[in-house]
Each structure stands twice: as C-alpha cells, then as structure tokens.
C-alpha positions as CSV (number, residue, x, y, z in Angstrom):
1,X,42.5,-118.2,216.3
2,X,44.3,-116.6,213.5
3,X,42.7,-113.7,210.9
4,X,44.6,-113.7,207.4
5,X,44.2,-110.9,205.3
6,X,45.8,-110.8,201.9
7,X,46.7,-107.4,199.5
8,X,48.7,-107.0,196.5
9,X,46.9,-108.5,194.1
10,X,45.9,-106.6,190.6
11,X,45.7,-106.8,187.2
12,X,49.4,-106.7,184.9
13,X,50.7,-107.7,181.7
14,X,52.4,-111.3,180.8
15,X,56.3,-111.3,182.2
16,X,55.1,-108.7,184.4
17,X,55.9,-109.2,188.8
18,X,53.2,-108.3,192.0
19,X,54.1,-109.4,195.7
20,X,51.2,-110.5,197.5
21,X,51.1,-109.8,201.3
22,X,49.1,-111.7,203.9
23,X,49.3,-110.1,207.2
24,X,47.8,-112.5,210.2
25,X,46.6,-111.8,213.6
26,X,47.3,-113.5,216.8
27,X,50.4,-114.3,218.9
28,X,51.0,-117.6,217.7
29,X,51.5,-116.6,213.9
30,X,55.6,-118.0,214.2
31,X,54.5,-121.4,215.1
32,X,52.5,-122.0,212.2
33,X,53.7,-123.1,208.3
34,X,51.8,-121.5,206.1
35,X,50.9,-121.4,202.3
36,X,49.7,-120.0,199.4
37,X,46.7,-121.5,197.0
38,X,44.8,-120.2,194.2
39,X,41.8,-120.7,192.7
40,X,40.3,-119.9,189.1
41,X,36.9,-119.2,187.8
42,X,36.0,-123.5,187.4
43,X,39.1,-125.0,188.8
44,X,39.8,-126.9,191.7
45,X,41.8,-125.0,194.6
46,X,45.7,-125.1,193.8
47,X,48.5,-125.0,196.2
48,X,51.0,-122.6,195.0
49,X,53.9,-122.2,197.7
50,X,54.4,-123.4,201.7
51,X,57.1,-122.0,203.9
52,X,57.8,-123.7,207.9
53,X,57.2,-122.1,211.0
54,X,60.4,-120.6,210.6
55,X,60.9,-119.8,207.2
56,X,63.7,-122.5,207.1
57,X,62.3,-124.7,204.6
58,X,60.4,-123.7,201.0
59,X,58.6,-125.8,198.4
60,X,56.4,-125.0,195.3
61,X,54.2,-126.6,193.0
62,X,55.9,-127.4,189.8
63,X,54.2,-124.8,187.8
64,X,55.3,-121.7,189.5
65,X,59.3,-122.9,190.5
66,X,61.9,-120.6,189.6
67,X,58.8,-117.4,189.1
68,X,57.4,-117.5,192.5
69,X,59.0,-116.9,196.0
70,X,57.3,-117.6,198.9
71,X,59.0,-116.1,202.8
72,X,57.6,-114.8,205.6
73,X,58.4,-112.3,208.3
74,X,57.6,-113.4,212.2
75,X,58.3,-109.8,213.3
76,X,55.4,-108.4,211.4
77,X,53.1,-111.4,210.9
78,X,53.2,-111.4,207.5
79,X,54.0,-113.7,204.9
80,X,54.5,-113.1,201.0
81,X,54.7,-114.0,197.9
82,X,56.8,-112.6,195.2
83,X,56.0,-113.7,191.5
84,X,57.5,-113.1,189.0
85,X,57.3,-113.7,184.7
86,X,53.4,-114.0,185.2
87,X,51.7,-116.2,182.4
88,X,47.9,-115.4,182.0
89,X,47.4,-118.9,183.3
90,X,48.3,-117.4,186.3
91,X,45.4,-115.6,186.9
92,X,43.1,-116.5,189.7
93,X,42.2,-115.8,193.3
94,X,45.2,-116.2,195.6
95,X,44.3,-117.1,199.4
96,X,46.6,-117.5,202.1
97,X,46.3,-120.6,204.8
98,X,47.6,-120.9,208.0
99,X,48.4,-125.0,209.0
100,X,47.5,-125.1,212.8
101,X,48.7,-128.7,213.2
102,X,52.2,-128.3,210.9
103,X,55.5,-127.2,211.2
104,X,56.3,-127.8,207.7
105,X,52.7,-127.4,205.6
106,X,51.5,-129.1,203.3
107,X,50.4,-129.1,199.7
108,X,46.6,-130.2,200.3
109,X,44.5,-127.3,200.8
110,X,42.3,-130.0,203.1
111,X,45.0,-130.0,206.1
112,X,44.8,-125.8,206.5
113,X,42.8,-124.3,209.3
114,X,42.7,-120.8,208.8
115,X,42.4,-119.1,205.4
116,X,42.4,-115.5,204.2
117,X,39.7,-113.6,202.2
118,X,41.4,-114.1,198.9
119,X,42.7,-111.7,196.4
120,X,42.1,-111.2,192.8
121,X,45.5,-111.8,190.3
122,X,44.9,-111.4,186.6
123,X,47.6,-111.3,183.7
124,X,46.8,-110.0,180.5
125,X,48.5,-111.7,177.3
C-alpha cells in the first residue's frame, strides 16, 4: 500500500514557476514509476509527466515539454515536478499516481494504482 500526498500547488502569474512535491509512504516507493496527471473543472484527467522506478528514464505529454520537469528522490520518497513558463491553460488540479505493476509508467491514468489527494494550480493571464 502506498499513501501519496501532494503540496506546492498555488495560484501565480502567466511565465511564472511552482514545484509540486508528492511525498509517498511505504517501503516499496523505489520500485514503483510514477506520474503526474491533471485535471480541470470539465476535462478529462491528463497525464502530464512519468519518471521509472529509478529515475533513469522521463517522458512528457507534448504540451508541457521543455516547461515541465518531472524527478524523483528514493531517499525521501518524494517525487516532483518543476514547471516552469505557466500558461493559464495550465491550471487544474495536479494528482500524483503511483504504477504498482510498472517499471517505466505509463501515460493512461487507467493503469495507476495508487493516487494522491490532488492539488489545486492556477495561473492568472
């Protein structure tokens, strides 16, 4: 069993940065990829970022490559995600996944098991 809970998110202008945090519980955090998805008010769930088990290997959706960086430390459970030159289209709620059954992740929110609380990202224009 893994517990995900997310921080960082806020409200900040357009070209403006935040780093979201998602700090996980349990001892088996290292062997699991993880992502990040968001969600907003009348859209469908988005992947945003995934990162492997190790950190080794990184992919995006098309929207946010080159703004947003995805990493993880093992050490203190915890993965991130830096983003940078926000775009009010990038405001929504942000939830990190955990992918029990995945090395590398995936991009459909279907195949993750575990998923945080969510927190709240808004850019003004």
């Amino acid at each position: 069993q893994v517990q995900l809970v997310e921080s960082g998110g806020g409200l900040v202008q357009a070209g403006g940065s935040l780093r979201l945090s998602c700090a996980a519980s349990g001892r088996t955090f290292s062997r699991y990829a993880l992502g990040w998805f968001r969600q907003a008010p009348g859209k469908e769930r988005e992947f945003v970022a995934a990162i492997s088990w190790s950190g080794g290997y990184t992919y995006y959706s098309d929207s946010v490559k080159g703004r947003f960086t995805i990493s993880r430390d093992n050490a203190k459970n915890t993965v991130y995600l830096q983003m940078n030159s926000l775009q009010p289209e990038d405001t929504a709620v942000y939830y990190c996944a955990a992918d029990a059954d995945s090395l590398y992740g995936s991009r459909s929110f279907k195949d993750y098991d575990y998923w945080g609380q969510g927190t709240q990202v808004t850019v003004s224009s």
